[in-house]
N, CA, C and O of each residue as an XYZ file, in Angstrom:
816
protein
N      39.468    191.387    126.914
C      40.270    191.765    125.757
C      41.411    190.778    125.495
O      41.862    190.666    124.355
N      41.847    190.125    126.424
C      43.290    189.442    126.252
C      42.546    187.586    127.112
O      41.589    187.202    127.783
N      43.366    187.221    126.687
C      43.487    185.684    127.295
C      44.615    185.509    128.083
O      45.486    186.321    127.770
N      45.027    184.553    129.240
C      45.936    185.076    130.004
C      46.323    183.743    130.238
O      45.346    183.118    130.650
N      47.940    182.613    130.100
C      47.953    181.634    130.604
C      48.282    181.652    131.942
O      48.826    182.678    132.351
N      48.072    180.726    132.741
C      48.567    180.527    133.964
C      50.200    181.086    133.967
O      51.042    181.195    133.076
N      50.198    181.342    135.239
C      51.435    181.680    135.735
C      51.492    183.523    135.545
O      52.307    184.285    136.063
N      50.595    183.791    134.834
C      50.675    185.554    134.359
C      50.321    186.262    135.842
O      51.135    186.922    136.487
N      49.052    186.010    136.214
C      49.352    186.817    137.961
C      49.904    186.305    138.661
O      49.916    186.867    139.756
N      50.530    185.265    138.594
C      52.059    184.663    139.437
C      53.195    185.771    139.686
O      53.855    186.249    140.609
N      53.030    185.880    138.389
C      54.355    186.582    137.580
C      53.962    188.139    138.419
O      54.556    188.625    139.382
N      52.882    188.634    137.752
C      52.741    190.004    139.031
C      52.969    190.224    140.090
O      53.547    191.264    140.402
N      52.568    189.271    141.024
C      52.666    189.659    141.849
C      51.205    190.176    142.198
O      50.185    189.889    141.571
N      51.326    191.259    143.680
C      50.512    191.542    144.159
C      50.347    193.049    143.075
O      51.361    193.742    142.993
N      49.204    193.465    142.357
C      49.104    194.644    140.707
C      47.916    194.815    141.279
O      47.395    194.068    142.107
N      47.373    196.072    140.714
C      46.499    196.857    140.452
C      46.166    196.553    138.423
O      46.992    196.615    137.512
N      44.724    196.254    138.354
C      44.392    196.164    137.335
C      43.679    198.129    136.984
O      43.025    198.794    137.787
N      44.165    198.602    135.426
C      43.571    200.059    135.067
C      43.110    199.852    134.151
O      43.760    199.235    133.307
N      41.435    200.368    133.803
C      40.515    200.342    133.141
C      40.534    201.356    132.195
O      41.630    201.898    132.047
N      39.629    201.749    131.526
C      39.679    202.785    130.907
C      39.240    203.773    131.312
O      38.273    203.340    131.939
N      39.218    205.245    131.476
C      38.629    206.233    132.102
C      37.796    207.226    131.132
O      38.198    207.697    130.068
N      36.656    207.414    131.694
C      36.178    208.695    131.245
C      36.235    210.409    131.607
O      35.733    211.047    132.532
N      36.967    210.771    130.597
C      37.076    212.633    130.985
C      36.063    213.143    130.125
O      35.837    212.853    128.950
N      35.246    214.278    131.198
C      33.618    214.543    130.208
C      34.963    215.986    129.196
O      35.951    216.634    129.541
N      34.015    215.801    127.709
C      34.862    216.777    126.914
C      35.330    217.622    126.745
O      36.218    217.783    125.907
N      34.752    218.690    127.712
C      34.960    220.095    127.905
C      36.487    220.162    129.346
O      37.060    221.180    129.736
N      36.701    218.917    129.738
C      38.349    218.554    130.431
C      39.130    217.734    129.334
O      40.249    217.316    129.631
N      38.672    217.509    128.235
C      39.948    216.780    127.690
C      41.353    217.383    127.141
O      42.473    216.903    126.967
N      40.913    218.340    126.998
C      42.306    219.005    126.531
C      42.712    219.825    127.818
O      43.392    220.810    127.529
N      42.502    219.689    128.969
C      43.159    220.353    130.045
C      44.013    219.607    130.495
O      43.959    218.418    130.811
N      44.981    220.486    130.526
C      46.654    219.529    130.655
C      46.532    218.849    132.255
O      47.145    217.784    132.322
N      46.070    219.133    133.147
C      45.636    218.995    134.765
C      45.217    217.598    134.788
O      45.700    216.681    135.452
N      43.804    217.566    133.588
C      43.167    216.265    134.426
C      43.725    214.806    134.209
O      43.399    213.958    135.040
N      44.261    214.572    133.518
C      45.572    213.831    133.416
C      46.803    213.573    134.186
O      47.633    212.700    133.932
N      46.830    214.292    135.002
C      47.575    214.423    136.143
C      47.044    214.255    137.112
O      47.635    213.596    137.967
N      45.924    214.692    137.347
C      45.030    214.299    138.790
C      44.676    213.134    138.445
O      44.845    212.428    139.440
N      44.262    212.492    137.565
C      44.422    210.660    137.343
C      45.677    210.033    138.008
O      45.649    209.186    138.901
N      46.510    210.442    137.579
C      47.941    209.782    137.981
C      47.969    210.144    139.437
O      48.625    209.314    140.066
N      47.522    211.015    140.117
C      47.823    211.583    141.641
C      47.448    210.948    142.061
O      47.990    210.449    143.047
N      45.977    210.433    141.489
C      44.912    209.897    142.639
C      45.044    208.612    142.510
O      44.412    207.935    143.322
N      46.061    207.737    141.258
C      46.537    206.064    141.543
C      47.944    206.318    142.418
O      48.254    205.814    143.498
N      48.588    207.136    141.708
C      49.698    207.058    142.832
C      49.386    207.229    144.633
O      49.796    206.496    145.533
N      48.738    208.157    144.707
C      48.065    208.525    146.362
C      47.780    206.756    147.013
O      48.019    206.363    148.155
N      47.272    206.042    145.981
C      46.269    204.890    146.672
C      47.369    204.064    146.690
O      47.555    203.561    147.798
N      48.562    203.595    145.410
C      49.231    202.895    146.070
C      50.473    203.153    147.146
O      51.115    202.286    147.739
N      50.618    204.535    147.224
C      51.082    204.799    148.462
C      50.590    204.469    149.680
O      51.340    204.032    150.553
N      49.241    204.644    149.881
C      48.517    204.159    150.981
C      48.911    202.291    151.027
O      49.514    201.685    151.912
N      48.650    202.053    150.464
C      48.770    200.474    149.869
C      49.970    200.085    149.593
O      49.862    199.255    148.691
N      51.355    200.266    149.949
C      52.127    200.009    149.208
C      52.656    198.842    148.521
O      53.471    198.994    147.612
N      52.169    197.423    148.962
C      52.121    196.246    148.125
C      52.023    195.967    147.066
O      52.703    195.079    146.553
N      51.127    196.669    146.434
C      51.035    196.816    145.539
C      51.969    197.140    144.942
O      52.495    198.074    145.548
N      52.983    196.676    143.270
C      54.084    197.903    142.982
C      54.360    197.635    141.034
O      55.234    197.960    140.230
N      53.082    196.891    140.980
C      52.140    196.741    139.264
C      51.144    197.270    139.095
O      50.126    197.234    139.787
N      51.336    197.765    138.233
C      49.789    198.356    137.581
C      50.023    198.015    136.462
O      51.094    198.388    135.986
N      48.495    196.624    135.077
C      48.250    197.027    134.456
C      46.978    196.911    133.970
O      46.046    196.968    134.771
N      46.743    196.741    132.668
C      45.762    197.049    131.736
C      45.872    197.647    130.307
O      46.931    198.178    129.971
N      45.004    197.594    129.605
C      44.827    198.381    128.481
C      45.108    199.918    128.070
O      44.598    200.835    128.715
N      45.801    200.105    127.154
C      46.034    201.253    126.799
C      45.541    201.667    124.918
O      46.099    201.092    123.984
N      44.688    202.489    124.757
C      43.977    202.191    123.451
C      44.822    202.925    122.542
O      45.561    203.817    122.958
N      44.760    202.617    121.381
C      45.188    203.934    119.944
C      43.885    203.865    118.971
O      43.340    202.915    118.409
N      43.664    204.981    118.996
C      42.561    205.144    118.406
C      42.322    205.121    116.827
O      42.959    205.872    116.088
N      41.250    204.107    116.292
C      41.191    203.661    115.199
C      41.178    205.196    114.495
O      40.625    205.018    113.410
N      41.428    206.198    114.582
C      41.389    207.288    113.946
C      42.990    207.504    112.823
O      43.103    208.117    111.762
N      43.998    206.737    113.601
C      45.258    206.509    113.470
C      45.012    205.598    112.248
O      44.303    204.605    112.085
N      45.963    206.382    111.338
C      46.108    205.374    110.182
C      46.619    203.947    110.002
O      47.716    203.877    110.555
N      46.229    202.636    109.385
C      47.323    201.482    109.867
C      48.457    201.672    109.528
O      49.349    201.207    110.238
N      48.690    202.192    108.696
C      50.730    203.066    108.933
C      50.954    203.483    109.751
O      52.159    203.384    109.983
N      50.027    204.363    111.003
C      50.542    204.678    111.682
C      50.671    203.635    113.111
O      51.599    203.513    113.911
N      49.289    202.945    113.041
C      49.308    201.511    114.210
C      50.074    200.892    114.045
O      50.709    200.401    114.978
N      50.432    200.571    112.360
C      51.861    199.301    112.239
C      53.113    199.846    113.112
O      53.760    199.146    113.891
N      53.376    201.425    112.805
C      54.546    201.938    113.175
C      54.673    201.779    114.867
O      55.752    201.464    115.369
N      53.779    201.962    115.476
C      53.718    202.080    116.945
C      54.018    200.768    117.364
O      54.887    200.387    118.149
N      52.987    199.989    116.590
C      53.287    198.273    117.469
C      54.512    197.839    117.082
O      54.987    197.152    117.987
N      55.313    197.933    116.058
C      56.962    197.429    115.340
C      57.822    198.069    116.388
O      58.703    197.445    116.978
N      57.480    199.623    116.653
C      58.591    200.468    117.669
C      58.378    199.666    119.195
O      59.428    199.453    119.800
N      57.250    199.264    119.777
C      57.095    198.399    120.896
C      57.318    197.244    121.010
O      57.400    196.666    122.094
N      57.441    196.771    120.005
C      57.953    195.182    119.716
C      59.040    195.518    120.027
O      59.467    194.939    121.026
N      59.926    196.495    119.411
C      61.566    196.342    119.134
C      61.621    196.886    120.702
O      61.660    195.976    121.530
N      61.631    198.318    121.262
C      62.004    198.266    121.701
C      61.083    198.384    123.690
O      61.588    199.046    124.597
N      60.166    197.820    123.794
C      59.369    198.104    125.065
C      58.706    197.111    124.878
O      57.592    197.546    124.587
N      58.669    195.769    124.853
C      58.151    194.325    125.201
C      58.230    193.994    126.238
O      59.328    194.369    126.650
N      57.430    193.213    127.370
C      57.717    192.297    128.124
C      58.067    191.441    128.467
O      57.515    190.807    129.366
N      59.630    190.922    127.598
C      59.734    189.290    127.140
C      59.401    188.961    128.127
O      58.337    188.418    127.828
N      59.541    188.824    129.583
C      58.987    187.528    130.190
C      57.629    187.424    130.847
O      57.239    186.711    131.772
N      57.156    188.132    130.276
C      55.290    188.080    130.017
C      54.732    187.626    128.616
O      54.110    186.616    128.285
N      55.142    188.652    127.957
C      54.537    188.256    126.467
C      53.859    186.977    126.089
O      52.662    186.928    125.807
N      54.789    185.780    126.094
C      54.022    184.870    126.029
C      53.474    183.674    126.460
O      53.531    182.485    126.145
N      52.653    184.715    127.685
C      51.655    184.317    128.997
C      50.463    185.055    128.325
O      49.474    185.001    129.055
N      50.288    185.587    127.407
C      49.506    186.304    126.828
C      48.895    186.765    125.075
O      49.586    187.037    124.093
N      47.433    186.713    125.190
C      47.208    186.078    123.996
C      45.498    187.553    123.476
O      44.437    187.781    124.057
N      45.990    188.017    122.457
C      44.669    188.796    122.191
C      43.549    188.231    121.702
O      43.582    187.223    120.996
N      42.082    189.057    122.161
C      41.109    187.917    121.752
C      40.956    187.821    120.078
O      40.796    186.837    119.357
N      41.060    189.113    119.791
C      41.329    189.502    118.540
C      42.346    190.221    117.978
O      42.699    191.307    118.437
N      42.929    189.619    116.864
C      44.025    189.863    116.299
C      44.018    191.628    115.663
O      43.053    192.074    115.043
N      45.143    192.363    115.938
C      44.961    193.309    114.868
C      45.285    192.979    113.653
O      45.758    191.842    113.647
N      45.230    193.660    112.175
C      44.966    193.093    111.244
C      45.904    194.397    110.283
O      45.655    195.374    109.576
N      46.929    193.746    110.741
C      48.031    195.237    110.575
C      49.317    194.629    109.620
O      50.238    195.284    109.132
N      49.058    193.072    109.511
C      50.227    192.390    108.827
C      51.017    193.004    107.460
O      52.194    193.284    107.232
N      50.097    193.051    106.877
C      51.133    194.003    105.420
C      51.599    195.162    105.967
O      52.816    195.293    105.840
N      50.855    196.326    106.712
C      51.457    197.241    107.125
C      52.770    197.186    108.109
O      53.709    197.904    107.763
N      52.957    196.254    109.530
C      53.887    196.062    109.764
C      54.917    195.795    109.306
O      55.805    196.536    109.728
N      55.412    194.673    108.250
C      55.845    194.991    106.939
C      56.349    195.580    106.475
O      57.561    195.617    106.268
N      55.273    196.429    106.076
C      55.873    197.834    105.467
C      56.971    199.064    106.404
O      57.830    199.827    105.965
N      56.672    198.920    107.272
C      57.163    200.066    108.572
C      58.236    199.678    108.974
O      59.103    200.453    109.379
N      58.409    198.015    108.920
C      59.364    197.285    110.388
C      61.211    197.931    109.808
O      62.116    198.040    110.634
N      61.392    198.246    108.415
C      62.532    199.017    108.757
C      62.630    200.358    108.829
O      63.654    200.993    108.577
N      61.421    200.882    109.222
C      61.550    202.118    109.369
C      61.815    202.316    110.954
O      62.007    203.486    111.284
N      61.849    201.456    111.867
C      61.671    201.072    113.286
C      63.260    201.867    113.321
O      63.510    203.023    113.664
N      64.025    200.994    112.925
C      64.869    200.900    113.033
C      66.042    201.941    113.165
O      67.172    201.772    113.621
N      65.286    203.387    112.488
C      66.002    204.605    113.056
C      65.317    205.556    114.096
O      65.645    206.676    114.488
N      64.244    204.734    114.420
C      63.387    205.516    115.823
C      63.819    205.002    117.349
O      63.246    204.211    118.098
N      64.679    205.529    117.468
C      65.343    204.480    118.663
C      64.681    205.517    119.581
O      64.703    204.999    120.697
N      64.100    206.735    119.665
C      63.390    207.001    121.144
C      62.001    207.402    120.952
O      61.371    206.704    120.157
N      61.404    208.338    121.485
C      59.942    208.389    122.168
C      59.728    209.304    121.211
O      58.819    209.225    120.386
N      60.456    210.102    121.272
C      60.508    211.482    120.319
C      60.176    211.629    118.941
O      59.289    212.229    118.334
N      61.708    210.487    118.437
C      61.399    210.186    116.926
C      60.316    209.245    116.373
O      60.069    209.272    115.168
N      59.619    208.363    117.248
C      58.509    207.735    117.079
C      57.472    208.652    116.866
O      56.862    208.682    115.798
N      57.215    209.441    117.848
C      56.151    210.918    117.715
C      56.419    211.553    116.428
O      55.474    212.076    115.836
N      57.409    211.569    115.999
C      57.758    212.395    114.560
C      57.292    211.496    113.254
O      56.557    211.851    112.333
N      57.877    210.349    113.435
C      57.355    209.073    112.582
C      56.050    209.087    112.523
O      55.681    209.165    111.352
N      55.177    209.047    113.283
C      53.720    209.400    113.311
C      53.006    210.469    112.761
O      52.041    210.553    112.002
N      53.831    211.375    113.421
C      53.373    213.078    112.723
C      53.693    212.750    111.376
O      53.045    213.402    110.557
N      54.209    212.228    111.076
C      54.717    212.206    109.219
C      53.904    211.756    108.379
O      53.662    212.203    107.258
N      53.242    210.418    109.157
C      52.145    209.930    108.677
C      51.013    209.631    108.412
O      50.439    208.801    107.708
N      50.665    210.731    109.332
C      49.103    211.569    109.663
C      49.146    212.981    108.756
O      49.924    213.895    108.484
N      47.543    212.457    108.425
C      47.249    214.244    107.860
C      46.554    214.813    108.580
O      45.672    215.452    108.006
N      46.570    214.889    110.149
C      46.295    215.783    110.688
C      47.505    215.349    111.731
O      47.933    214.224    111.991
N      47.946    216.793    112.292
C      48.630    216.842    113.486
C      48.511    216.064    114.671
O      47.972    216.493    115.692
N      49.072    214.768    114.539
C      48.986    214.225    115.998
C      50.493    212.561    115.952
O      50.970    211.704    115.209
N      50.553    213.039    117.148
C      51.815    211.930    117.484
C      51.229    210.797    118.519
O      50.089    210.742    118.982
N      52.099    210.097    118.701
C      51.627    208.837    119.496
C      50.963    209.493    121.068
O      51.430    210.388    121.772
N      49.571    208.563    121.292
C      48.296    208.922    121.980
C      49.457    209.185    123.161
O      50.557    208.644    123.275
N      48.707    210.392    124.155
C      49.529    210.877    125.185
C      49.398    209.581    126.229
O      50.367    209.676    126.982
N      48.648    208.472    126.571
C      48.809    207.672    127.341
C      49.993    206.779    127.253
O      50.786    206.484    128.148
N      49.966    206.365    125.889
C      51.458    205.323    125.399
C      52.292    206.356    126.250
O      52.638    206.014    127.381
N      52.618    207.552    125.788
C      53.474    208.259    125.828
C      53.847    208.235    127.665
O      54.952    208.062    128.179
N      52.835    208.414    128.196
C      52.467    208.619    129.753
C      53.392    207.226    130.032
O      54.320    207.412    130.819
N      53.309    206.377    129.695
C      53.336    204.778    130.126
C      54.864    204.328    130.172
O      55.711    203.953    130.983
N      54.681    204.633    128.604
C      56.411    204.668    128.321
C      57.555    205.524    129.445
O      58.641    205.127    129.868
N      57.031    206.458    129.638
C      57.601    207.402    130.463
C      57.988    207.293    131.922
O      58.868    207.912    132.521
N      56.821    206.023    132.535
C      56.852    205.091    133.636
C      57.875    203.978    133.826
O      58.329    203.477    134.855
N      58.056    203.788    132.813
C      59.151    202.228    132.345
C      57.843    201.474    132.065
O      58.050    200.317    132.428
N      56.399    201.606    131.515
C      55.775    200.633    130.795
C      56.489    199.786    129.969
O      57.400    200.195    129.248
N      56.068    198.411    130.039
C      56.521    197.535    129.597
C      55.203    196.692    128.567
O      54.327    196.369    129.369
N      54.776    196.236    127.084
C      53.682    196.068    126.876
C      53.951    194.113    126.156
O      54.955    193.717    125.564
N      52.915    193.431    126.436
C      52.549    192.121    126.142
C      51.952    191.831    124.935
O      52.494    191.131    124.080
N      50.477    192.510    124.782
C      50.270    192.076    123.529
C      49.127    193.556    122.810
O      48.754    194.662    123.201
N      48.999    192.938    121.943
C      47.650    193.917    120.993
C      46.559    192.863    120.883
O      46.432    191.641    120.796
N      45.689    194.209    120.942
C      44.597    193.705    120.212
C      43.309    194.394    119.593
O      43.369    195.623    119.546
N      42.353    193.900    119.192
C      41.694    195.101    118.118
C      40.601    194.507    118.700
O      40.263    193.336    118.873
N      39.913    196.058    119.081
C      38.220    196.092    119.843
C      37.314    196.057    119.179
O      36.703    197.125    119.153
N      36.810    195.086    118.442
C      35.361    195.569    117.050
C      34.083    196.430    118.645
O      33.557    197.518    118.412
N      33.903    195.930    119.624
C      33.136    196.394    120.509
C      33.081    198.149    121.588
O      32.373    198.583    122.496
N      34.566    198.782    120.590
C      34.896    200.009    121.221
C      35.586    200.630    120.322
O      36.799    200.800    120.446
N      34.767    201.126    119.103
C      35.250    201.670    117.952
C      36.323    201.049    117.473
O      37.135    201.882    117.073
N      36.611    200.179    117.364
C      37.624    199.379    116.701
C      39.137    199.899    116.863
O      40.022    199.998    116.013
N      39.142    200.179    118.151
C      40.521    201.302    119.005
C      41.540    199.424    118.877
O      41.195    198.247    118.993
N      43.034    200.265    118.546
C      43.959    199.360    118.934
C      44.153    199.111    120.232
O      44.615    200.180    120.632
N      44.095    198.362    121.181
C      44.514    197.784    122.919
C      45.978    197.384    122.817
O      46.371    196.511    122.043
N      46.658    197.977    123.530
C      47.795    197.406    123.838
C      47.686    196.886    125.454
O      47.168    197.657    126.262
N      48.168    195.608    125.890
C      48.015    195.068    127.200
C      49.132    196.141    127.657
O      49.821    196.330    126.655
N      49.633    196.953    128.759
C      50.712    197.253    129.465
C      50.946    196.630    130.870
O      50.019    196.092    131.475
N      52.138    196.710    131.349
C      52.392    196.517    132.495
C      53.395    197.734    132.957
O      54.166    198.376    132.244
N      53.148    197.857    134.374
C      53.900    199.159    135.019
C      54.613    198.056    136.111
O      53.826    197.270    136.640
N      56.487    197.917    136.590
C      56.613    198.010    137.834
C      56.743    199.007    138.439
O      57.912    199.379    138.342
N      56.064    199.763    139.121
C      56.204    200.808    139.962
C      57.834    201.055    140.372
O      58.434    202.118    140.214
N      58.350    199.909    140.892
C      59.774    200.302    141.931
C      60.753    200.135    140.742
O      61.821    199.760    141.225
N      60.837    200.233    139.608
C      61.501    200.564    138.506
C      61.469    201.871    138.536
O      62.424    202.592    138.821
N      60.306    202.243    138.228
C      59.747    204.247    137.765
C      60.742    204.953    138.388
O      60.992    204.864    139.590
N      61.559    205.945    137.273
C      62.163    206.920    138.129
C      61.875    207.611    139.726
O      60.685    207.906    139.842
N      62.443    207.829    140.581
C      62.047    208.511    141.839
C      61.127    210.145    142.071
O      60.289    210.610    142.844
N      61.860    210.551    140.946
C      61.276    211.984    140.908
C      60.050    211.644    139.904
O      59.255    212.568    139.736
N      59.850    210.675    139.355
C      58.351    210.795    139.094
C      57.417    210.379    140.109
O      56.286    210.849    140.227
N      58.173    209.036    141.203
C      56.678    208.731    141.620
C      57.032    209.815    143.105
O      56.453    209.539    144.156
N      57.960    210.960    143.056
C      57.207    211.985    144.166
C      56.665    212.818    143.323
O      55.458    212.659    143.500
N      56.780    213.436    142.692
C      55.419    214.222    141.695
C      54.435    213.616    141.882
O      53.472    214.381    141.824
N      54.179    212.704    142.065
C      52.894    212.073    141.781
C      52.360    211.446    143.198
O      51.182    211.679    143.470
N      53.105    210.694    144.092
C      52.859    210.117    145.819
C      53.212    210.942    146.380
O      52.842    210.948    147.554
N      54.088    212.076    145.929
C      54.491    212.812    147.344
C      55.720    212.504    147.919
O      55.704    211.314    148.235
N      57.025    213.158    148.263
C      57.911    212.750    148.683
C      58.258    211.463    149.685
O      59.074    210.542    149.722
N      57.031    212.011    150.553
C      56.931    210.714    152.326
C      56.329    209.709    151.084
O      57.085    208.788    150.775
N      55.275    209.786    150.481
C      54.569    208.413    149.910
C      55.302    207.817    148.812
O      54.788    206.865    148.226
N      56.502    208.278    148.435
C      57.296    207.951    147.504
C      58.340    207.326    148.309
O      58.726    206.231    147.899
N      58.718    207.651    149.051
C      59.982    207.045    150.031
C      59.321    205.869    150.957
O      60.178    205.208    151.544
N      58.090    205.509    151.184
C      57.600    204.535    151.839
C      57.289    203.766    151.274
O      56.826    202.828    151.923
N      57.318    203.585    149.520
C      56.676    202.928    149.072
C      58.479    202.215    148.093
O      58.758    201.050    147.810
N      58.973    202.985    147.946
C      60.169    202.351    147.823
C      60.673    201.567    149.043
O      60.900    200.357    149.035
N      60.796    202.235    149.894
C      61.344    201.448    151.184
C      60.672    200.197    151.342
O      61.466    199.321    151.684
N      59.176    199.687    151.183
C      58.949    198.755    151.666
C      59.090    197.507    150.287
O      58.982    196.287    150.414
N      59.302    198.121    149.273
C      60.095    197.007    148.156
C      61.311    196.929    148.327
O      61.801    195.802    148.392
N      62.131    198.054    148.448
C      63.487    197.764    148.390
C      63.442    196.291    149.720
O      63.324    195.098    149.442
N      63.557    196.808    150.913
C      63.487    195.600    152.154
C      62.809    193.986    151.545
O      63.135    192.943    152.111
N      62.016    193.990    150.548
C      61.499    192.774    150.310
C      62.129    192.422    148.842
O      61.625    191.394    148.388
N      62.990    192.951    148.090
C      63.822    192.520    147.415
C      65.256    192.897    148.090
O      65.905    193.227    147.097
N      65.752    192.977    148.736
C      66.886    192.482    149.378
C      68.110    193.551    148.776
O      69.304    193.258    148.709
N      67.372    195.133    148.273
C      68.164    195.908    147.821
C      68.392    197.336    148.145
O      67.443    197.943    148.640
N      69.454    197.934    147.951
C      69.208    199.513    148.466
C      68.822    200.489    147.149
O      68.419    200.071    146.063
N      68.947    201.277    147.357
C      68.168    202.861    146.527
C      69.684    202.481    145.544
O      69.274    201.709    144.678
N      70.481    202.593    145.431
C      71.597    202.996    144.459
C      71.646    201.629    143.483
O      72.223    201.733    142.401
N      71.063    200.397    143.852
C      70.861    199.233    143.691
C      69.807    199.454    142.823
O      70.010    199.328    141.615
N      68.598    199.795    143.282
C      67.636    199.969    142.223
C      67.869    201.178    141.258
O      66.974    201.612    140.533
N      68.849    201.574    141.292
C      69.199    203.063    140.028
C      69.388    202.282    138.841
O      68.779    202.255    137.771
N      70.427    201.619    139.306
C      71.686    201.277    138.449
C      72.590    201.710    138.751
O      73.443    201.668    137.864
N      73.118    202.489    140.299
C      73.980    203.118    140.465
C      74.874    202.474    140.503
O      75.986    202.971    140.683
């Protein structure tokens, strides 16, 4: 999906690449299995703790109006980019969203959170739906995203590249998700290899 210059898994580090997953239909709307996804990556890089990237693709589904794709990619531009990835990174195919971005990019500008973006969306859909619960999932991680791109080979879904640092992610998310011991071991062995303590990595 993406082209990648040198220096981009430099830049990672030791990451976990995430694919796309299949939930058979009769689990998609169960609030659970979405969570047992996240348990069962968090569980592994607890086991693993070197690991402390995860990324990959995250889709919006061509179902989404391009008012509403322009709006999402302008709100991630402004405010959830990777500047010092971004451009290490290149889509194979362009989305094709230019007049619409355009059109949206000052509407960005009073969506300063997660929330009002979801509302911005809802506004512009005629059916009920806000930005795809994965963005949402990602964002919520401290996802950080590189580039777009448009799948003619998978329903013509928008790709956004993401990146996760794990030892960013709030604490009380990654024990929800590793487990208190697998959350504290997996900080501990970054904090010691960046040369910092717990109040250090807050912002405290």
């Amino acid at each position: 999906l993406f082209k990648f210059r040198r220096g981009f898994f430099d830049r990672l580090g030791p990451a976990l690449e995430l694919g796309r997953s299949f939930v058979v239909p009769e689990r998609q709307r169960d609030g659970q299995t979405l969570g047992l996804l996240w348990k069962g990556i968090a569980r592994f890089v607890a086991g693993h703790p070197r690991y402390r990237t995860l990324f990959g693709p995250v889709s919006i589904s061509a179902v989404y109006s391009k008012a509403s794709q322009a709006l999402m990619v302008e709100w991630i531009k402004r405010f959830a980019m990777a500047d010092g990835l971004k451009a290490l990174v290149r889509p194979r195919h362009r989305p094709r969203l230019g007049a619409h971005c355009r059109a949206v990019r000052e509407t960005t500008l009073a969506l300063e959170g997660l929330n009002e973006l979801s509302a911005g969306v809802l506004d512009l859909e005629p059916e009920p739906r806000g930005v795809p619960v994965l963005v949402r999932e990602y964002l919520k991680l401290g996802g950080r995203f590189c580039a777009f791109h448009r799948d003619p080979d998978f329903a013509d879904v928008l790709d956004a590249l993401v990146v996760v640092d794990l030892f960013g992610t709030p604490r009380r998310v990654l024990e929800r998700n590793m487990g208190p011991e697998g959350a504290e071991r997996f900080l501990a062995f970054h904090a010691e290899r960046a040369g910092v303590g717990e109040g250090e990595r807050l912002g405290a």
